[in-house]
C-alpha positions in Angstrom: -15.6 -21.6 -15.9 -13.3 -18.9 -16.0 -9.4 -18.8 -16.2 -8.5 -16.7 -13.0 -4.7 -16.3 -13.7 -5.6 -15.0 -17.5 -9.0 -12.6 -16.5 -6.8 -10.6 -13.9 -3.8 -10.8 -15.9 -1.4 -12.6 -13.5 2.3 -11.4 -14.2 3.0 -14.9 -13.2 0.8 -16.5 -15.9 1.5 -17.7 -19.2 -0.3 -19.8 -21.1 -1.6 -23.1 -20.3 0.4 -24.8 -23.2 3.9 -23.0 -21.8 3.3 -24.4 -18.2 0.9 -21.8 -17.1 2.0 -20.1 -13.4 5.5 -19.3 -13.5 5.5 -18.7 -9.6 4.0 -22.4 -8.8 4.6 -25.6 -9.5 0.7 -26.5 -8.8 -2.1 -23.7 -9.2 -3.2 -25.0 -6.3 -0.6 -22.9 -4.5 -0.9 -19.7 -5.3 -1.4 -16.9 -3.3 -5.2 -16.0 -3.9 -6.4 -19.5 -2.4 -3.8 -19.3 0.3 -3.2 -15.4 1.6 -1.6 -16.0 4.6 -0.4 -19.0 7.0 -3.7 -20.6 8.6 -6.1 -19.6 5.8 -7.3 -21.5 2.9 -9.9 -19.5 0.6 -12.4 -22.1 -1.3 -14.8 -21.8 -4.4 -12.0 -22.3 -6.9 -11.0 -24.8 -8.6 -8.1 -26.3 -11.0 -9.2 -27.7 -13.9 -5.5 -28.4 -14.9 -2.0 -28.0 -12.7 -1.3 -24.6 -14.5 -4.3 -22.4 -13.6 -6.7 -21.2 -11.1 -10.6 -21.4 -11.9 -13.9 -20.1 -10.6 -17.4 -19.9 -11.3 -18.6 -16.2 -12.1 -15.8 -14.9 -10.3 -15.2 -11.5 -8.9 -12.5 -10.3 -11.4 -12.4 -6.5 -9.8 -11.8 -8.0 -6.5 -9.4 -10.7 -7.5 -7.3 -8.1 -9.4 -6.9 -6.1 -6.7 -6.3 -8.8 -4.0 -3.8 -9.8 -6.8 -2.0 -6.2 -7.1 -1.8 -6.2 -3.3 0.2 -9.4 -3.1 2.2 -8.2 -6.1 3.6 -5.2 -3.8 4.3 -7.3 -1.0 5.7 -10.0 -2.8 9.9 -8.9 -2.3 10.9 -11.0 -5.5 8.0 -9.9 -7.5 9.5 -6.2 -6.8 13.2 -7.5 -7.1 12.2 -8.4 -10.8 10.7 -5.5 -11.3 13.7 -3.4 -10.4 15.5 -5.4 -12.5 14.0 -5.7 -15.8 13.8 -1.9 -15.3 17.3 -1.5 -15.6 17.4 -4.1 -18.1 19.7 -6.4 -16.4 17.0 -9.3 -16.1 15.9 -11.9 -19.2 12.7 -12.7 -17.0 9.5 -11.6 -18.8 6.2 -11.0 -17.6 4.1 -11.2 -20.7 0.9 -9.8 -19.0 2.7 -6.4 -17.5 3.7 -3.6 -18.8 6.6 -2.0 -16.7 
């Protein structure tokens, strides 16, 4: 089984011992099982509240579907405005910006 949040190198992921997705409170949550309003994506699953996991997963295609969300995401791009001009403590261990 394979960590999802860790392979595609979430922005929103720490590690499972620091409360894993910093976004949600429940893996379950996040945006790559639920992209929009009516639709629910299956085949993962979540061994543990803090991450996302799947069965010989798609990494490529979950990075990218990941990336697009990212620059759609208004406070994801807030943030990264932000820590650009160094006026925000928030890390995002996983991205360089």
């Amino acid at each position: 089984m394979t960590n999802i949040c860790e392979a595609i190198n979430c922005p929103y992921y720490r590690s499972e011992s620091s409360s894993g997705c910093q976004k949600y409170s429940v893996a379950l949550m996040c945006h790559l099982i639920h992209p929009g309003n009516d639709v629910h994506k299956s085949g993962f699953e979540a061994a543990s509240q803090y991450a996302l996991y799947q069965e010989n997963p798609d990494i490529e295609g979950l990075k990218e579907e990941n990336e697009e969300y990212l620059l759609s995401d208004s406070q994801y791009l807030n943030d990264v405005e932000n820590i650009k001009r160094d006026r925000l403590p928030i890390e995002y261990p996983n991205r360089i910006l």
